[in-house]
N, C-alpha and C positions, 0 to 999 in steps of 0.2 A: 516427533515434530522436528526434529535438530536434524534428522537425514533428507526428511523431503523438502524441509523449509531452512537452510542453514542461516540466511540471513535474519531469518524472525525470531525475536524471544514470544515466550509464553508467558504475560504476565496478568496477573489480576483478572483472569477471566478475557483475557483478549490478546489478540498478536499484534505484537508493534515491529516496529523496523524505522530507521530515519536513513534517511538519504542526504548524501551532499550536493549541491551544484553546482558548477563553475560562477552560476549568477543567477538572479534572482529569474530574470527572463526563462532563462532556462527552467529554473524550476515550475516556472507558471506555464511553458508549455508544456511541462512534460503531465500537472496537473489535469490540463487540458485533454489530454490522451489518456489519463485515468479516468476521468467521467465518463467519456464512450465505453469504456470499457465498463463499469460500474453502470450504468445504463442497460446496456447489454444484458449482465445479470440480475438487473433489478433490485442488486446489494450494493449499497453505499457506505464507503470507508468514513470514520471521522478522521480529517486531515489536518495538523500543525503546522503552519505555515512561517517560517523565523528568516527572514532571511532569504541564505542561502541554505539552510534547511527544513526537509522535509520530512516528517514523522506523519507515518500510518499508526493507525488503532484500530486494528478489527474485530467486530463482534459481533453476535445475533442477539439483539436486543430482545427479542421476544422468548430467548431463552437461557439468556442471562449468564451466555458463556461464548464457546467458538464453537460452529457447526462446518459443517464440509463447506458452502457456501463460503465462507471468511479463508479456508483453505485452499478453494477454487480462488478465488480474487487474490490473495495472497500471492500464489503461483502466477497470474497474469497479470499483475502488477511488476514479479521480477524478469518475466519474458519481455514485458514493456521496455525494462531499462532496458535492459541487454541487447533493444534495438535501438536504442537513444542515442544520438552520441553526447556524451557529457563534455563535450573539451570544448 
C-alpha cells in the first residue's frame, strides 16, 4: 500500500490521508472536484472538513474493510491535487 499509495495510511480497516489548504475556499472547491469524481465511480469518500483541513476516510462499507474501489478513488483523489493549484 505504501508504494502505490505513499500519501495514505492504512488504518482501522480504511485509508485516510489529510490535506492542507491555503484556505478554506480552497478547500471546498477542491471538495467540490472530489464528488464528480466520487460520482463518477459511484464510491463515496467520508470527508473531515476543519478548516483549512481536509481528512479522507475510505472504505467498503459493505465489506467492512478497503477493496480496490477505495484504491481506485484514493489514486484519483491524488491526481486531483496534483492538478490543483493549492497557493
Amino acid at each position: 500500500m505504501k508504494t502505490s499509495l505513499p500519501e495514505w495510511e492504512l488504518k482501522d480497516k480504511h485509508l485516510e490521508r489529510t490535506i492542507e489548504f491555503p484556505s478554506y475556499l480552497k478547500l471546498i472547491e477542491f471538495v467540490n472536484t472530489i464528488t464528480s469524481v466520487a460520482e463518477s465511480l459511484n464510491h463515496h469518500p467520508d470527508m473531515d472538513i476543519r478548516y483549512k483541513k481536509l481528512k479522507f476516510y475510505l472504505s467498503t462499507h459493505d465489506l467492512d474493510g478497503v477493496s480496490t474501489l477505495d484504491v481506485e478513488l484514493a489514486k484519483k483523489i491524488d491526481i486531483a491535487l496534483a492538478q490543483t493549484t493549492r497557493k
